[in-house]
C-alpha atoms as one frame of an Amber mdcrd trajectory, in Angstrom:
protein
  18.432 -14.233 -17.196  18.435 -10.417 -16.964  15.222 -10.667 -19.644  13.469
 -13.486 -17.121  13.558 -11.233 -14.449  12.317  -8.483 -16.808   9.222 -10.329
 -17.067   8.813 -11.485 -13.463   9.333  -7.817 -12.795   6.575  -7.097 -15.011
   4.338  -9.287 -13.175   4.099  -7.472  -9.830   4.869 -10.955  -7.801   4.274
  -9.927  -4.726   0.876  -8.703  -5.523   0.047 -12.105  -7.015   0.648 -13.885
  -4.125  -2.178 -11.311  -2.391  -4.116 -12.931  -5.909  -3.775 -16.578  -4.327
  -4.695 -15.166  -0.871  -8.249 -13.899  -2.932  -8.465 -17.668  -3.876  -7.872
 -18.998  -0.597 -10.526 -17.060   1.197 -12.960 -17.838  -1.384 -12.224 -21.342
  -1.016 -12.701 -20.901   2.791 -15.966 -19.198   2.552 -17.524 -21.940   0.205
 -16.241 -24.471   2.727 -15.348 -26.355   0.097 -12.114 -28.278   2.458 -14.980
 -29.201   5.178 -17.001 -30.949   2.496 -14.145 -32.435   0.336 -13.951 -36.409
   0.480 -10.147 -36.403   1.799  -8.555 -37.885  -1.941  -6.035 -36.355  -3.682
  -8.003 -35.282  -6.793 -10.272 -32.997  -4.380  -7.285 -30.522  -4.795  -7.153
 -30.433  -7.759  -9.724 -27.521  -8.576  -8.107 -25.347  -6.349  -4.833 -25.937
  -7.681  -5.951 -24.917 -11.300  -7.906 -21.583  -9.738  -4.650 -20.822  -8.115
  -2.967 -21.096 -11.643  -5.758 -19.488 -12.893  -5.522 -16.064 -10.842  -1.872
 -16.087 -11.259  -2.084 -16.139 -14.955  -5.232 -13.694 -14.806  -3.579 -10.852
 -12.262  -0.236 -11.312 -13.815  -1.617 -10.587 -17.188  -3.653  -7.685 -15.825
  -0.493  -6.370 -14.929   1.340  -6.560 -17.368  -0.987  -5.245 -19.842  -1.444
  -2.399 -17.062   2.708  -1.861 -17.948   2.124  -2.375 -21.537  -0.189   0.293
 -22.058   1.707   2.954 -19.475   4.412   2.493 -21.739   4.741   6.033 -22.907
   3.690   7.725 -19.576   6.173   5.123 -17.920   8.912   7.223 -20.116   8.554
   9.994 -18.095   7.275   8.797 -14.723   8.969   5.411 -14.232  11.459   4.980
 -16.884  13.009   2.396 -14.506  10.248   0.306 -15.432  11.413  -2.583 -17.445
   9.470  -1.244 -20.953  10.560   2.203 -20.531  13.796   0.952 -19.505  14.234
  -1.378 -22.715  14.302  -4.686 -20.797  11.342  -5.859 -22.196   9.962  -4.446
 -26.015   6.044  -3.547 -25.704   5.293  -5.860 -28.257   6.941  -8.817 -26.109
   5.217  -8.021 -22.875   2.083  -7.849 -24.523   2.348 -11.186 -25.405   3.371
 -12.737 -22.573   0.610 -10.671 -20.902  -1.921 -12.716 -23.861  -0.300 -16.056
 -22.457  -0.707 -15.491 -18.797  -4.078 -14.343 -19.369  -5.129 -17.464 -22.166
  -3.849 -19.342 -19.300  -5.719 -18.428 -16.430  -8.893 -18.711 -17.994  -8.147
 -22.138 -19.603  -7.096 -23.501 -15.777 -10.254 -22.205 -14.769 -12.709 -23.336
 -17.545 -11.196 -27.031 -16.578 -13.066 -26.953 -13.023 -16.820 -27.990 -13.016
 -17.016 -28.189 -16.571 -21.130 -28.161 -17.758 -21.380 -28.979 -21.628 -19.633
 -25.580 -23.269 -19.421 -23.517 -19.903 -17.825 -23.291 -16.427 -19.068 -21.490
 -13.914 -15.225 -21.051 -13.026 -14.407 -19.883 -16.381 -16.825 -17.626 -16.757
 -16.074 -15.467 -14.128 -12.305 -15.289 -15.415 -13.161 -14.299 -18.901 -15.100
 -11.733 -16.579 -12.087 -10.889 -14.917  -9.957 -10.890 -17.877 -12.266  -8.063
 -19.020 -12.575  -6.031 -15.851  -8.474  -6.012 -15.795  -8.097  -4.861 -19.474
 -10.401  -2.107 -19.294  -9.591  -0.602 -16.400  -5.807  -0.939 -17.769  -6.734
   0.729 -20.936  -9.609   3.474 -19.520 -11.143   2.772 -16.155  -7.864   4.386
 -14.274  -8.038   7.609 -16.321 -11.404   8.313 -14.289 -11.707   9.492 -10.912
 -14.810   7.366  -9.876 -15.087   4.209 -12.486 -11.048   3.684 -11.585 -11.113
   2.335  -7.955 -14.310   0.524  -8.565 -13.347  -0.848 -11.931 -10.211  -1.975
 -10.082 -12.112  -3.194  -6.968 -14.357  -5.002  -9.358 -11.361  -7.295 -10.268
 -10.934  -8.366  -6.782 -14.447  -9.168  -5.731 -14.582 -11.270  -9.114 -11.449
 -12.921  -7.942 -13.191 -13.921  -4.198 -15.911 -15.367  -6.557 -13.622 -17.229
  -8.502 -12.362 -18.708  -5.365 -15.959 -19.194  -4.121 -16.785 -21.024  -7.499
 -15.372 -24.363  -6.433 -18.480 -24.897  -4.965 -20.836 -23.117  -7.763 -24.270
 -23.664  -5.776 -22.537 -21.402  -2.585 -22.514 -18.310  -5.394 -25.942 -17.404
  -4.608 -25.426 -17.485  -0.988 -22.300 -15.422  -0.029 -22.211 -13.315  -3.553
 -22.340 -10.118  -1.764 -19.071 -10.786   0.048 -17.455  -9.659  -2.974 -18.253
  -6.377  -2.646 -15.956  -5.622   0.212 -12.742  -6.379  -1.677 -14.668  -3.611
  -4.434 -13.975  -1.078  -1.614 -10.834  -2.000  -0.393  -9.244  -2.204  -3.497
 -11.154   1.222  -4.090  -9.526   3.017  -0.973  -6.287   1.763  -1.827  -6.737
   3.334  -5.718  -8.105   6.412  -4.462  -4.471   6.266  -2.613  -2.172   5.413
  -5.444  -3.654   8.562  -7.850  -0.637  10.500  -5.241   1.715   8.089  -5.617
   3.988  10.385  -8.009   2.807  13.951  -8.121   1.039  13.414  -3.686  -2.172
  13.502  -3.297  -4.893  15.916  -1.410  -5.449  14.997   2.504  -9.764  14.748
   1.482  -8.639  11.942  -0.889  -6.858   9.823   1.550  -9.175  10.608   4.719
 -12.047   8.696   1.792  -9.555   5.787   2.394  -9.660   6.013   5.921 -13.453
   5.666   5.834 -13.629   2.907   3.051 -10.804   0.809   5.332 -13.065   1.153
   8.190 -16.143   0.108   6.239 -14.227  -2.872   5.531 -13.309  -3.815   9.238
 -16.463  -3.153  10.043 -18.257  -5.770   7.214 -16.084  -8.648   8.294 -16.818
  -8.196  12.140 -20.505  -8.272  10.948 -19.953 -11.617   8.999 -18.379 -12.912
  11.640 -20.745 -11.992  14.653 -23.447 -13.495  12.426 -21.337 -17.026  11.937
 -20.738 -17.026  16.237 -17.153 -16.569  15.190 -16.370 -12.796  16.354 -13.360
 -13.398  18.438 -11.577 -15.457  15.660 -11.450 -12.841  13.426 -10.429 -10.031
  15.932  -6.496 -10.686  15.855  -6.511 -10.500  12.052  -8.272  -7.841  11.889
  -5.911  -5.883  14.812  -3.390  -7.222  12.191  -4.857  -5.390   9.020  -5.100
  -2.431  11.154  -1.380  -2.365  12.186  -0.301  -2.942   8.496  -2.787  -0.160
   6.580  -3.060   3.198   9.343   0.048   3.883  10.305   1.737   4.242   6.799
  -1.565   6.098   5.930  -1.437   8.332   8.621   1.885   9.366   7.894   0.827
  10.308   3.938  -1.897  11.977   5.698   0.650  14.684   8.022   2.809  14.677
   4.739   0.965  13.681   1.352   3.889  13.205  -1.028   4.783  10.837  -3.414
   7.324   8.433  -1.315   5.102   8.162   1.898   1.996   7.252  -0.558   3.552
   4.468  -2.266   4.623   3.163   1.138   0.789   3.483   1.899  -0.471   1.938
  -1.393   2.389  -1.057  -0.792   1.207  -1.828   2.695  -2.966  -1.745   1.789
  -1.477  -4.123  -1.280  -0.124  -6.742   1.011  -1.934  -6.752   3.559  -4.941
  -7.719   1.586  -3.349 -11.091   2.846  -4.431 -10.277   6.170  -7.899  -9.208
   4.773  -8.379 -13.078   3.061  -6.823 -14.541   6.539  -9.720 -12.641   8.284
 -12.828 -14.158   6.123 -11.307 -17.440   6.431 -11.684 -17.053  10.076 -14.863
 -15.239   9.718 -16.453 -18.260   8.455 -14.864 -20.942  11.120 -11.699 -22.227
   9.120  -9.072 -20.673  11.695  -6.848 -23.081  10.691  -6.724 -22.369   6.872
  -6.554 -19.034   8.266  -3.209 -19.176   9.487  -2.354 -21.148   5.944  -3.498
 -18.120   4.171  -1.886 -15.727   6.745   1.739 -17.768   5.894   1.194 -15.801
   2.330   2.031 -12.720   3.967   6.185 -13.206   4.488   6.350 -14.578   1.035
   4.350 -11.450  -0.485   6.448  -9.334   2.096   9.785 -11.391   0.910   9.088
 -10.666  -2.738   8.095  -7.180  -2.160  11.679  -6.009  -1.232  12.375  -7.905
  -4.611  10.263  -6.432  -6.836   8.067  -3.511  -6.897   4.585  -3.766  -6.019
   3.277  -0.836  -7.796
């Protein structure tokens, strides 16, 4: 038992419910439930790309843990590797499955001769998440957007349930790239603080965010939807920020980098509302207690 929850600890599960929430939106911005013929099988596809970006971020993770292993010694030796929980050899396995997994669920969806659409973009993710676990984070500029990268592709995994909408709402996907971004540009303070510049870049790259989303949706006639949600993400991501801005230590960051983590949630609710769906919105927004549940659980970064 003590071993099981080893590897769930390993697997960041609060973060991969903020995965799901990628999915969802995607989903919501191909309008794929406004087109779907009402039967049972249409949920099917995006059942398997919800196993598909569990198995694909909870690898990433993993590996992420796998590789730390030695710096974990000295800077997180509560970690279950470090710790002896879980042998490096065994979590890099189970970080193989979950990752085998993901992109076998999503090579299953839309299916054309050898390739899917669906599966190609998680191999690409698979990739995106290994690298940047073995290199990209060692570099101050490649890191966030190597990290951000894995994001957007997830939002295009979820938008890949419809393939043919790919073309048309691609460049959504680069607003998670800068999210994810700010909040990495955050984390590099997370044990040893950070510099007040470096966080005040997060500050702009949030508000570069807000700002795409209430672009989207004044161009979809759906503005005041996606105002509340977006209120929201502001309510969850400044405040702790601010307060690593007056005082940029180590605790006050990681309470920073934990709240831009979850409330990516929030983020997903508000393109789901940007393009109409208010009601899968709230679905999507009903991730966020879970995610918040399993956060006092387990440790988000």
């Amino acid at each position: 038992m003590q071993k099981l929850v080893g590897f769930l600890r390993l697997m960041r599960l609060a973060n991969v419910i903020t995965a799901v929430s990628d999915i969802m939106a995607g989903i919501a911005i191909a309008g794929y439930f406004n087109t779907m013929d009402g039967h049972i099988n249409s949920f099917q596809p995006a059942a398997l790309l919800i196993i598909a970006t569990v198995g694909l971020y909870g690898g990433g993770v993993v590996f992420n843990d796998v590789f730390d292993a030695e710096l974990d010694k000295v800077e997180r030796p509560e970690r279950p590797i470090p710790s002896g929980l879980i042998s490096k050899g065994a979590a890099a396995f189970f970080a193989s499955l979950l990752i085998i997994m993901g992109i076998a669920a999503a090579a299953m969806i839309h299916p054309e001769g050898l390739f899917s659409v669906s599966g190609l973009i998680a191999v690409a993710i698979a990739v995106a998440a290994i690298v940047y676990d073995k290199w990209g984070k060692h570099y101050a500029v490649l890191g966030p957007l190597n990290m951000g990268l894995c994001r957007g592709l997830n939002l295009l995994l979820g938008m890949s349930i419809l393939p043919e909408v790919l073309s048309q709402y691609w460049y959504i996907s680069l607003v998670p790239i800068v999210y994810i971004a700010a909040i990495t540009m955050i984390s590099r303070g997370e044990v040893h603080g950070s510099s007040r510049s470096t966080l005040y870049g997060a500050v702009a790259l949030y508000g570069i965010v807000i700002a795409s989303i209430l672009a989207v949706a004044f161009t979809n006639n759906n503005l005041w939807y996606v105002v509340c949600f977006l209120l929201l993400l502001a309510l969850m991501i400044f405040p702790p920020l601010q307060k690593a801005i007056r005082e940029p230590k180590g605790p006050l960051i990681g309470k920073a980098v934990k709240a831009g983590v979850i409330a990516l949630i929030v983020m997903n609710a508000a393109w789901a509302a940007a393009f109409g769906t208010i009601y899968y919105a709230l679905l999507i927004l009903l991730l966020l207690p879970v995610s918040i549940w399993l956060a006092k659980l387990f440790a988000v970064t």
